[in-house]
C-alpha positions in Angstrom: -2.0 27.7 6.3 -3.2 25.2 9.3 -5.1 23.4 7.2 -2.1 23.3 4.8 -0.1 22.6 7.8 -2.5 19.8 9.2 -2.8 17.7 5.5 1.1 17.7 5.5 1.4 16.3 8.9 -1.2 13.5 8.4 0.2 12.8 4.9 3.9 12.3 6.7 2.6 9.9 9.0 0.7 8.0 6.6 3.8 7.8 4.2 5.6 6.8 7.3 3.4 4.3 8.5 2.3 2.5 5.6 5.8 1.2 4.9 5.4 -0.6 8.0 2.1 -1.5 7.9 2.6 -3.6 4.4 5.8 -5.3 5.9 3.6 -6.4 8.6 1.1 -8.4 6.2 3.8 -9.6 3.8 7.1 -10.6 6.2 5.2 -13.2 8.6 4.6 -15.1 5.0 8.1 -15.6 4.2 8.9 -16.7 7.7 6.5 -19.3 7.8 7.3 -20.5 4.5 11.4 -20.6 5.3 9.8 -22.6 8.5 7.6 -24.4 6.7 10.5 -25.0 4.0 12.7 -26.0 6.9 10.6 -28.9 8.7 10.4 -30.4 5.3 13.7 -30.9 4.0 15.8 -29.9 7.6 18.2 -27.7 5.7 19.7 -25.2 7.9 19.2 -21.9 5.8 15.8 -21.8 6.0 15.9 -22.2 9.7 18.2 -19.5 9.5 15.8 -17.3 7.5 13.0 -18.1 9.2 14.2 -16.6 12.5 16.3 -13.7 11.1 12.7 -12.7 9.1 10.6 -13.5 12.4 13.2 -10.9 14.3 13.1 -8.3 11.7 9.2 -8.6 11.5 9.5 -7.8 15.0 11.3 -4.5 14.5 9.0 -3.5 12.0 6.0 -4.3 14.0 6.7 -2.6 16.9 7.5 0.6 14.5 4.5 0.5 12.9 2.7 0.2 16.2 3.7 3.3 17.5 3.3 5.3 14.4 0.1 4.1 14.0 -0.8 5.0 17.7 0.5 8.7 16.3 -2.0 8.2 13.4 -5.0 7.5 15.9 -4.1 10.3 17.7 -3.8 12.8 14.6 -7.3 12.0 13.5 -8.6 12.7 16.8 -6.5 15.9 17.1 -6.2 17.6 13.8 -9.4 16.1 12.3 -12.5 16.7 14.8 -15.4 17.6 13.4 -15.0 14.2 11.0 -14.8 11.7 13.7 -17.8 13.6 15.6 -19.5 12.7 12.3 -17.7 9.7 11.0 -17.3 7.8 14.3 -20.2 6.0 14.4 -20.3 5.0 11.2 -16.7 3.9 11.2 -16.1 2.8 14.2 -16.5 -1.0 13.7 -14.0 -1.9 10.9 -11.8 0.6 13.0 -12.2 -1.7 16.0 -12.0 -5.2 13.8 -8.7 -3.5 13.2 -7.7 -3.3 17.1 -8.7 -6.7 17.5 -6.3 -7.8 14.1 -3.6 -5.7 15.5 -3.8 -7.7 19.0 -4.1 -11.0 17.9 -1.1 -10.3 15.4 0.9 -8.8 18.5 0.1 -11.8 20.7 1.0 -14.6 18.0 4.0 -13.0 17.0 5.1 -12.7 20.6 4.5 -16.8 21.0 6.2 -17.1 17.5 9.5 -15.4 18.8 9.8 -17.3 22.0 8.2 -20.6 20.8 10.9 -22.2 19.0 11.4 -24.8 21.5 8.4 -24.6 23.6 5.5 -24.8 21.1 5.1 -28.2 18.9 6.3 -27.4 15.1 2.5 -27.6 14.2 1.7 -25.2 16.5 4.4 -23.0 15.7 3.6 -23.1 12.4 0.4 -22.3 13.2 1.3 -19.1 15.3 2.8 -17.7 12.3 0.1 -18.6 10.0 -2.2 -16.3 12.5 0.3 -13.7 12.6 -0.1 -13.2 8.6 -3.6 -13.6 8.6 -4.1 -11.2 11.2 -1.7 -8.5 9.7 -3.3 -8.8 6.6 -6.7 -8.1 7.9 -5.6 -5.4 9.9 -4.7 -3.8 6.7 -8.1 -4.6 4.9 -10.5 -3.1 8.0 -8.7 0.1 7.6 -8.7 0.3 4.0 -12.1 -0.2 4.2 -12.6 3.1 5.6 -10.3 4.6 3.4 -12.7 3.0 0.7 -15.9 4.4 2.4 -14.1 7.9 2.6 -14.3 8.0 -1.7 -17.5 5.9 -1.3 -19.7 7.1 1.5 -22.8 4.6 2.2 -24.2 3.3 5.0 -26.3 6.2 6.6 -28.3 9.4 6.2 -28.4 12.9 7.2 -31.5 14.4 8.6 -31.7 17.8 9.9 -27.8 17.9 10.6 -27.9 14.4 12.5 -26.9 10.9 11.1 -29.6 8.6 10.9 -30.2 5.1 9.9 -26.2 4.1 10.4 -25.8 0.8 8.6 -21.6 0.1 10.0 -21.9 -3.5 7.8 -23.2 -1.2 4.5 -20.5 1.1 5.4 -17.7 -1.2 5.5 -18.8 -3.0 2.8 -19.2 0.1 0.4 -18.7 -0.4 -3.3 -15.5 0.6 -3.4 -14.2 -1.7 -0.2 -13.6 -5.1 -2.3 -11.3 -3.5 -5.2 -9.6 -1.5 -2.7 -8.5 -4.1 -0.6 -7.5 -6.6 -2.9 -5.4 -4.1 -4.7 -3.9 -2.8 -1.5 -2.6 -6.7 -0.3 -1.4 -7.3 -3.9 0.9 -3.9 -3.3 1.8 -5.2 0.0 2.7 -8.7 -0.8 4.7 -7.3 -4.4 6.2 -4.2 -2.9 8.1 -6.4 0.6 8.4 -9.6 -1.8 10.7 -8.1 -4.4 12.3 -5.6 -1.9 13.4 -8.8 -0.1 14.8 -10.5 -3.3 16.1 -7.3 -4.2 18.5 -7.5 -1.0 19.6 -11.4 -1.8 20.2 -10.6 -5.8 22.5 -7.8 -4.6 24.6 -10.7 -2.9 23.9 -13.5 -5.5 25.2 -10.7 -7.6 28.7 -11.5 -5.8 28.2 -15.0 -5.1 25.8 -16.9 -7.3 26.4 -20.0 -5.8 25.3 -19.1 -1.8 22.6 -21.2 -1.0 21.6 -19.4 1.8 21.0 -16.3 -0.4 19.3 -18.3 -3.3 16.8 -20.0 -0.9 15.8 -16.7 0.5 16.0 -15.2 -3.2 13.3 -17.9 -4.4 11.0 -17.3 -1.2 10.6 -13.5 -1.5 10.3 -14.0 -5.5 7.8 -16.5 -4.7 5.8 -14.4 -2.6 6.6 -10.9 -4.7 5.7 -11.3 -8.1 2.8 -13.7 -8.3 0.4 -10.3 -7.2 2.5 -8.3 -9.1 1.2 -10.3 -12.1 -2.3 -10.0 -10.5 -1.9 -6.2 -10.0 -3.0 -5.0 -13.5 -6.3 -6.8 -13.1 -7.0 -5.5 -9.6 -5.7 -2.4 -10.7 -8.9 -2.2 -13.8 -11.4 -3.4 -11.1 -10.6 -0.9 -9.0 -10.2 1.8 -12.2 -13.5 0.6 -13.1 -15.3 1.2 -9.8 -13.6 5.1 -9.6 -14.8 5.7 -13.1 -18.3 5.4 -11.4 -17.9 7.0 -8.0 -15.7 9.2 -8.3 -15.8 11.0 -12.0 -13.5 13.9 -10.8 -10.7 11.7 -9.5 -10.8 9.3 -12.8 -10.5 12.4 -14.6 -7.3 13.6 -13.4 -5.7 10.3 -13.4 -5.8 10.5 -16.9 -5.2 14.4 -16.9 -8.7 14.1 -19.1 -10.1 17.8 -19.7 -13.0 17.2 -22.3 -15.7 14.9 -22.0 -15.9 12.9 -25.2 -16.3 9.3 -26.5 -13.4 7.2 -27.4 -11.7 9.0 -25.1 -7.9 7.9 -24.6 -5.5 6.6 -22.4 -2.6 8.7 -21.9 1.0 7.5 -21.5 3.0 9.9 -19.5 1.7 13.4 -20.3 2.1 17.2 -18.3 -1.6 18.5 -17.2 -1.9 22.1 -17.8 -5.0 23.1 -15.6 -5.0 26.4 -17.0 -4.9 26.0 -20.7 -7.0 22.5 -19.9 -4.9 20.5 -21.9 -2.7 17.6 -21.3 0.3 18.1 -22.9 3.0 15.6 -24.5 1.3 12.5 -23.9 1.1 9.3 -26.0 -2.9 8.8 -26.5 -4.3 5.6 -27.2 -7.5 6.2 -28.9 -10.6 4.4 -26.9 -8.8 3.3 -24.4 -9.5 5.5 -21.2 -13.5 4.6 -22.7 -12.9 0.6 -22.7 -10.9 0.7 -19.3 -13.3 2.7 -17.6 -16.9 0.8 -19.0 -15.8 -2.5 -21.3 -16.5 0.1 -24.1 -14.2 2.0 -26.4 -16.6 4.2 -27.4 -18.1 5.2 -24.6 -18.9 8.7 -23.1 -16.4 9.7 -20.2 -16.6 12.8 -18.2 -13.6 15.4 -18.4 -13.0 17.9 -15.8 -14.6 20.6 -17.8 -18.1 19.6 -16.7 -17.4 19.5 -13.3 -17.4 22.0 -11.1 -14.0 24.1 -10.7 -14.1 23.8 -7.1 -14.3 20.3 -6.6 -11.4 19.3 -9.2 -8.7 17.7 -7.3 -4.8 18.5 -7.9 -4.6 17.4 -11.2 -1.1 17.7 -11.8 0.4 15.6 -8.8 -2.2 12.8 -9.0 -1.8 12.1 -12.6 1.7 12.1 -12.1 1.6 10.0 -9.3 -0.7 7.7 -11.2 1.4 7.4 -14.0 4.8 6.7 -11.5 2.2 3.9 -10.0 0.9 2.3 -13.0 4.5 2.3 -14.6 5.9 0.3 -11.9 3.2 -2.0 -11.3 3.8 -2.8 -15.2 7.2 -3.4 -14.8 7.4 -5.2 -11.9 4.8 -7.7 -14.2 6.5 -7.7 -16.6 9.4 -8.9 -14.0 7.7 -11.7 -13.1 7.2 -12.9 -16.5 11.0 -12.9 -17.4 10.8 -14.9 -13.6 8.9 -17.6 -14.8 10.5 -17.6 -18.1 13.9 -18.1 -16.4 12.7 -20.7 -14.2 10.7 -22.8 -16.4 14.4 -22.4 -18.4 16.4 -23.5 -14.9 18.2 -20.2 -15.3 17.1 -18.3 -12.6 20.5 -18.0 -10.9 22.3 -18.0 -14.1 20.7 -14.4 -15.5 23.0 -11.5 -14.6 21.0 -8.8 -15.8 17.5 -10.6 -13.9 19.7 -10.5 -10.9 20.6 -6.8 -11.7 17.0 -6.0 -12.3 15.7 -7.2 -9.3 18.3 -5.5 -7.4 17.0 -2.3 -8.7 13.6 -3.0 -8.6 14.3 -2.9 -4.7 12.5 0.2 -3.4 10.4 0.7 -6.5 7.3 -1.1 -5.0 7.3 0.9 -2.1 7.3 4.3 -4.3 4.2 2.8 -6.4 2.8 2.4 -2.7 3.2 5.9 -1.7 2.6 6.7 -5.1 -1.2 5.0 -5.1 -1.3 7.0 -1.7 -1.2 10.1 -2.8 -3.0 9.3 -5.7 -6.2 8.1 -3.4 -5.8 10.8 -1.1 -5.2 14.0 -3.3 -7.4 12.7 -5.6 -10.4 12.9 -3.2 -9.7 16.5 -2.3 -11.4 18.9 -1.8 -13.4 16.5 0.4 -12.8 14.7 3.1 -15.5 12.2 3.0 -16.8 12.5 -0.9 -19.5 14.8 -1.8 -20.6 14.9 1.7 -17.7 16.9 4.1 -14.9 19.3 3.1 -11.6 19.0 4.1 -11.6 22.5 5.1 -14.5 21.5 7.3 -13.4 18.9 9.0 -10.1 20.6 10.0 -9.3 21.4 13.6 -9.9 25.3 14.8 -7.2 25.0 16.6 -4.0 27.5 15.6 0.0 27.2 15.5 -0.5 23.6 14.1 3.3 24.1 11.9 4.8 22.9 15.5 3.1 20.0 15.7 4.1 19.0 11.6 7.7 20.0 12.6 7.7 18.1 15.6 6.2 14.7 14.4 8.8 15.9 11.1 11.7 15.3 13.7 10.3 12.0 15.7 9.8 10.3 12.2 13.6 11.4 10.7 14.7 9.8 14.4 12.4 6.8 14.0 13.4 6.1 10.5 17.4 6.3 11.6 16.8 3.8 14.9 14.8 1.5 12.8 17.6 1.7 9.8 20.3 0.9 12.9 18.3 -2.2 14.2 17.9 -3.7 10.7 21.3 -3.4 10.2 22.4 -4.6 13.8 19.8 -7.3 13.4 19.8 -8.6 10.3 22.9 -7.4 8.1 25.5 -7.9 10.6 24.6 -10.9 11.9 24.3 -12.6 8.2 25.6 -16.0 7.7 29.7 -15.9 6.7 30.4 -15.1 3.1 27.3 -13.5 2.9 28.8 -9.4 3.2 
């Protein structure tokens, strides 16, 4: 049960964290385009935007610094014997990411307090450092995420690493398809949360300018990755199909090894009658996603080992909640551009409707992917080369720690939720609530 006990607690604080770690790389874009917006035409609101974003980035930032402290910690704590191994090899994209996080906390600091001490150049500038730096943070970490599924960059003689290439390790095969498709989530998932919030009040008054200003911006920044997603989404589909034939396999819920094998629409996995039940099949497709070739050969569970399937239920299921919203939220940026290109964009009730709802649903394809990524790499830690149930911490009792990182995370989430609201809802410009 620790080991139970020990996943749960680092899959909270992931969940936790991430939320604030992709608001981080997307938010200082929108502020320094409302700036950016602002010195350009001098129209109030996106002065007004710029500085309630920059203050809510703030918030968020300092949240996600201190739950990702709790994350450096865990790994340390629950996770032992696979930082004894793992450090070394890891330990340089994890410090690139120190350095990101620094620079980011430094800039956003002059950022806040520059307004009228820094030239608008400059100021400009400090913002343009705070998003390049969050969204590098991001990438060095994924990157080890990435080398967890695709392990490189060393060897193993008699029990002791040898040869530790950190550059091949960060740069693993499946780094490059994991990061861009984790910044595309980032940037889609805050962008059309954002414009969710402002079509909820251009819902009640389509004429606000303040609301329509800030509706374009997040749109702006949301939906051009989500139009992107589907491509980094086969690169990266492509690369697991090749690394990880376990994991591709229960995306799909795919039992038999055959050619033409399909791609399944929705579907139940049974693991025990190794069958995917009541799933619309598209004949050749899983084959042509995976290799450019409908009819080629891909590997089912069956001829794997039993031991080393993942969960096949929750990860396809996740995987089909993630590729469902990444479709929709493409095929909301077509209707987008279609609207615009018609000068309707404020016009469209049921756009503005669908936005609105579309609010949270990037963040549950993010948590979704998560899950995906992470279940679908167990039973190992690091692929093929360390159990999880080998790198988990001897030490007992750990369902008080999950309970009491369970509690600091409901409290977190309820003081951040009170800031937000304090900050940015209640302070909105008149006519606005």
């Amino acid at each position: 049960m620790d080991l139970i006990y020990a996943r749960w607690q680092m899959g909270l604080s992931l969940g936790f964290h991430i939320i604030f770690a992709v608001i981080g790389m997307a938010m200082p874009i929108m502020m320094v385009a409302a700036e950016i917006a602002w010195l350009r035409t001098r129209r109030s609101e996106y002065l007004d935007l710029a500085k309630r974003w920059a203050r809510g980035t703030a918030i968020l930032f300092a949240v996600g610094a201190v739950s990702g402290t709790v994350l450096s910690f865990e790994l340390g704590l629950l996770w032992p014997t696979f930082m004894a191994f793992a450090g070394p090899i890891i330990g340089m994209p994890f410090s690139l990411e120190g350095f990101a996080f620094f620079l980011e906390a430094i800039f956003i600091g002059l950022y806040l307090y520059g307004w009228d001490r820094l030239r608008p150049s400059a100021h400009v500038c400090a913002g343009v450092i705070v998003a390049l730096s969050g969204a590098l943070s991001g990438a060095f970490v994924v990157t080890v995420n990435a080398w967890m599924n695709t392990p490189v960059g060393f060897r193993v003689e008699s029990g002791t690493l040898v040869e530790v290439d950190p550059f091949a390790a960060m740069f693993n095969p499946a780094a490059g398809a994991q990061v861009v498709h984790m910044l595309l989530a980032a940037y889609s998932a805050v962008g059309v949360a954002v414009a969710g919030i402002h079509a909820r009040l251009l819902l009640r008054d389509p004429t606000h300018a303040f609301h329509r200003r800030a509706f374009v911006i997040a749109l702006v920044v949301g939906l051009p990755p989500a139009l992107a997603q589907p491509l980094a989404g086969d690169w990266a589909g492509k690369v697991l199909a090749h690394t990880q034939p376990a994991k591709f396999a229960a995306l799909e819920g795919h039992f038999d090894t055959k050619t033409y094998a399909p791609v399944r629409i929705g579907g139940i996995p049974d693991v025990d009658a190794q069958e995917t039940r009541y799933s619309i099949e598209i004949p050749g497709g899983l084959s042509f996603l995976a290799f450019g070739d409908p009819s080629a050969r891909v590997v089912g569970l069956k001829d794997l080992p039993r031991d080393e399937w993942p969960p096949v239920l929750p990860v396809h299921i996740a995987f089909q909640v993630m590729v469902g919203i990444g479709s929709w939220l493409a095929l909301l940026a077509l209707w987008a551009g279609l609207l615009w290109w018609q000068r309707r964009l404020f016009d469209s009730r049921l756009f503005l409707t669908a936005v609105f709802c579309s609010t949270a649903l990037g963040f549950v394809a993010i948590e979704a992917g998560w899950i995906v990524t992470e279940l679908g790499r167990q039973p190992w830690i690091v692929q093929g080369v360390m159990r999880t149930s080998d790198a988990v911490t001897p030490m007992p009792g750990l369902i008080v720690p999950f309970m009491l990182f369970t509690l600091i995370y409901i409290v977190l989430a309820a003081v951040v939720i009170a800031l937000i609201r304090r900050t940015i809802v209640e302070t909105a410009p008149r006519g606005a609530q």
